[in-house]
N, C-alpha and C positions, 0 to 999 in steps of 0.2 A: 465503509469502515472508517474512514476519516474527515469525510465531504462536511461534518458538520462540525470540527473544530475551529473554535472562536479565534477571530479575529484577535490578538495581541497586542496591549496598548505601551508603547513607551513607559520607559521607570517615569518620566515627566509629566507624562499625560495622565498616569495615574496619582499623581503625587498633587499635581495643579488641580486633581478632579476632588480627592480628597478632603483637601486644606478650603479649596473654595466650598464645598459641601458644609465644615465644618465652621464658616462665617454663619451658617444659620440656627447653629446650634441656641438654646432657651437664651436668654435675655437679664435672667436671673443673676445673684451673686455667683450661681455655680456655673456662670459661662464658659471658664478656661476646662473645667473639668468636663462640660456636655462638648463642646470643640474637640480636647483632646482621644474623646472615646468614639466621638465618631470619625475622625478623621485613622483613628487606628483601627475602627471596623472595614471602613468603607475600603483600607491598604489590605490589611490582612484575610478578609473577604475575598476579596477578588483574588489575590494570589491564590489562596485555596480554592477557588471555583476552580480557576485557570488550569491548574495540576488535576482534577477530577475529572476535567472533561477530555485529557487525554485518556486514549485506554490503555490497560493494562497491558504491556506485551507480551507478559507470563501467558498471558489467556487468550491472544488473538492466535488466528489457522496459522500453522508455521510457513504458507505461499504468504500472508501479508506480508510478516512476521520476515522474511529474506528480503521481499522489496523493500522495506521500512528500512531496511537497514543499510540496504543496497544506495540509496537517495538519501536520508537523514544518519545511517549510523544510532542502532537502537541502543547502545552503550555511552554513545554522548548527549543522547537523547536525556537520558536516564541523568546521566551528571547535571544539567542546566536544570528539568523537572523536580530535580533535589534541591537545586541552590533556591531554587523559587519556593518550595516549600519553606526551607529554613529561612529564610525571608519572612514569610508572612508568621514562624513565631517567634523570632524577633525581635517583629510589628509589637506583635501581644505581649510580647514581656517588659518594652520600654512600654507601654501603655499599662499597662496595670502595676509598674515601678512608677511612674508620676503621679499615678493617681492617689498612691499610697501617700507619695511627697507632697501632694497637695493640702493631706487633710491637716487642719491647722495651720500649713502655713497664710503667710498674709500677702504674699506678694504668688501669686498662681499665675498670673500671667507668663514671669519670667521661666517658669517652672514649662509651662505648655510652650512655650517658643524652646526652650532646652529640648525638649520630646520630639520636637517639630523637627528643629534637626536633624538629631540620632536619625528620625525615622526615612528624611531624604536623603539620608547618609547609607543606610540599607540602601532604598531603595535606588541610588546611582552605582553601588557594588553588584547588582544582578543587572543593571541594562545589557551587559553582553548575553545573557542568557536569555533574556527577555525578547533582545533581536533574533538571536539564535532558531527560537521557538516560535515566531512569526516567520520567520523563510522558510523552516520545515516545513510547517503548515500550509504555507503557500504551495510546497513538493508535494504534500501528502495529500491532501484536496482534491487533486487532478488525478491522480491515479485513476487507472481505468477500472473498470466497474466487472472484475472478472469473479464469480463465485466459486471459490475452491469446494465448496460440498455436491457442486453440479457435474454431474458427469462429462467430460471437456474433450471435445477432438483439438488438437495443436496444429494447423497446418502447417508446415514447415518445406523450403526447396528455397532456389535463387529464385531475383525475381524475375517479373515477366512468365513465369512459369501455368499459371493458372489459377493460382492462391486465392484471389479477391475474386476471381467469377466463379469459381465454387463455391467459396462462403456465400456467395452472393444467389445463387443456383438452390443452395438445401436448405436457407435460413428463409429464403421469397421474400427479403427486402434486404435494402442496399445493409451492410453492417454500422452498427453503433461506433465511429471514429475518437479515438481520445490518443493523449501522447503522456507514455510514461519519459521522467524527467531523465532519462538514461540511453534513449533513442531518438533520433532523426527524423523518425517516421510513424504516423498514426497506428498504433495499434486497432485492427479490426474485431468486432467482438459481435458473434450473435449466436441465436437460438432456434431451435426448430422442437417439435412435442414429436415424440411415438409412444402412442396411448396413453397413458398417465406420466409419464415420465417426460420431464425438462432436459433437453442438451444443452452444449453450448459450445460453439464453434470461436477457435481463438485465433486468427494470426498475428505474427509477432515481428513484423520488419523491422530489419535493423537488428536483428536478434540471429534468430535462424537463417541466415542468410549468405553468411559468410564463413569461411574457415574459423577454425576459434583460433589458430595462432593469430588469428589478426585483431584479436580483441583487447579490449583490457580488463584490466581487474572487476571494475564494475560492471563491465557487461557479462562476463562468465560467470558472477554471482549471481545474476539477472535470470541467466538461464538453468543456473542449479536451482532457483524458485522453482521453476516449471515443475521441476519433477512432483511438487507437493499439490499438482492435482490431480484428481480424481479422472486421469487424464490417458489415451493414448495419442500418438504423432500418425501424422498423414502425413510423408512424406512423397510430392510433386515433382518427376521428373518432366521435362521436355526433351523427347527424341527429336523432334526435328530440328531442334539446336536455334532455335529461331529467339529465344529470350536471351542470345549474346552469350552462353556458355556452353562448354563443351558437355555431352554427355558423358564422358570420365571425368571432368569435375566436378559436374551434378554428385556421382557417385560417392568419390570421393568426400563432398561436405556431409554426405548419407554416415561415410563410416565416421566422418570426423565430430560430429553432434550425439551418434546412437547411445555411447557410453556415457554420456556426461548429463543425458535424459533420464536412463534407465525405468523405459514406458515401452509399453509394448508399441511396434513400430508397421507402419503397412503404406506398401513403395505402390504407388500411381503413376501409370507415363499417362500424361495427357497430350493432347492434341495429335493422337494416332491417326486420324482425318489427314494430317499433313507429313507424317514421318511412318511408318511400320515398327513396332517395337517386337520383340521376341524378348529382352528379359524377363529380369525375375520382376514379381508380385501383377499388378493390376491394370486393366488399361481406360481409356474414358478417355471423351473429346466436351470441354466443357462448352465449346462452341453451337455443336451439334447436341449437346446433351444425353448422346450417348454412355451408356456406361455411369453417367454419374449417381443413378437410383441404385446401382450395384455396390457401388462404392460407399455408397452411406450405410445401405443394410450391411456392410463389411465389419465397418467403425463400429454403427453398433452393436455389431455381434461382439466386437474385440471389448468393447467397453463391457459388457453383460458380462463374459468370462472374465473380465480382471474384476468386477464385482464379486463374483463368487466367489475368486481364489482368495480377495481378500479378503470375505468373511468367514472364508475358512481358517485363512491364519490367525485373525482377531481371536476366532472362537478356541480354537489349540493355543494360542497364548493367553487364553485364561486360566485363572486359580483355581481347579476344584477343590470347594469343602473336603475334607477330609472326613469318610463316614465314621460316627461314633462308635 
């Protein structure tokens, strides 16, 4: 979604890259005038590439569309992406105003250094946006590479629990590691096929992991993303209490996450090999690998039926034509 946003040059480096551009301009008596249009192309060019080759965030999946906002803020986004367009026409409007002053006059020189100005003069009133729009990029680029149209298990629980060697168990190679700019800790991400269809297996340390009163703003936005996949939660208990937390707190972060997901949700005690469990939902030892083929046919049953139901609501929230 974002991995191929350009690089962002300084109001200076594009200004020094311009005017020296614009030394080569014809040789002719209409030197000041070939200068002045290419040094207002080569400004005003680039600024509007620069704004094009972000995307639209009317039109990106609303799971970007929260983390973008979460890490850059898509509303200040939006303010610096504007002052940069209006910048580059500007650019265009002192260049096609000089050029107008050029014709007949006899001193054009002084005329294209006047222009030269103005247009450094722009361009030193957007370098805070300009910076602005290089450090987003630099947040947005890294984001981890998670496909909201793929049908997504979330594994969630404290840690030490089992998380990473079950991703690591149903996907059959270690997970693709990346760090959203918001957490501590590498986000796991990977996939496994059943018959023509793609999964995708997501954990999210640093996320799910902890009470939510213990978060802050940015991180509980992080996690109301989640809900905009195509997603149910595996939620990972340890009964043998061996990953350092109690099994009433386990529970407890179970109830304290469920509503703030709003995904269908399915409880796993792993490592029963070392603890007996009797509650509620599923059991499996990722060590032994017992239980864990059960546990996937689970998920993907739960994801098949949130598929349907949701193309049942899609289909009852449509317009029928009205018959003639």
């Amino acid at each position: 979604m974002f991995e191929r946003l350009p690089t962002v040059p300084t109001s200076q480096e594009l200004v020094d890259r311009a005017f020296r551009r614009s030394t080569r301009a014809s040789s002719s008596r209409r030197k000041d005038e070939a200068m002045l249009m290419t040094a207002g192309n080569i400004l005003s060019d680039n600024l509007t590439n620069l704004v094009r080759k972000y995307p639209s965030f009317a039109n990106i999946p609303p799971f970007y569309y929260d983390l973008a906002d979460v890490v850059v803020g898509v509303d200040e986004m939006r303010i610096h992406l504007s002052r940069v367009s209006w910048a580059a026409d500007q650019i265009r409007t002192i260049t096609k105003e000089h050029l107008a002053e050029m014709k007949g006059a006899k001193d054009r020189t002084s005329i294209r250094r006047s222009s030269f100005g103005r247009m450094a003069s722009v361009m030193k009133s957007i370098e805070k946006d300009l910076l602005f729009l290089n450090d987003a990029r630099q947040k947005l680029r890294f984001m981890p590479t998670v496909d909201p149209d793929l049908p997504t298990i979330i594994v969630a629980g404290y840690p030490n629990v089992g998380k990473s060697s079950f991703m690591t168990a149903v996907t059959g190679a270690r997970p693709e590691i990346a760090s959203y700019p918001f957490t501590t800790k590498g986000v796991g991400v990977g996939h496994f096929t059943r018959g023509h269809q793609r999964y995708q297996v997501v954990d999210t340390p640093g996320l799910l992991d902890r009470p939510l009163g213990e978060r802050n703003e940015i991180e509980l936005q992080a996690i109301a993303a989640l809900r905009h996949l195509r997603g149910a939660v595996l939620y990972i208990l340890d009964p043998s209490e061996h990953c350092g937390f109690s099994l009433e707190e386990q529970l407890r972060l179970l109830e304290d996450i469920q509503p703030w997901l709003r995904l269908p949700v399915q409880v796993v005690a792993n490592k029963v090999d070392l603890a007996p469990y009797d509650g509620r939902g599923m059991t499996m030892s990722t060590l032994s690998g017992t239980g864990v083929a059960e546990v996937l046919d689970k998920m993907v049953e739960i994801l098949e039926v949130a598929e349907v139901e949701e193309g049942r609501t899609e289909e009852s929230n449509c317009v029928r034509p009205t018959p003639p």
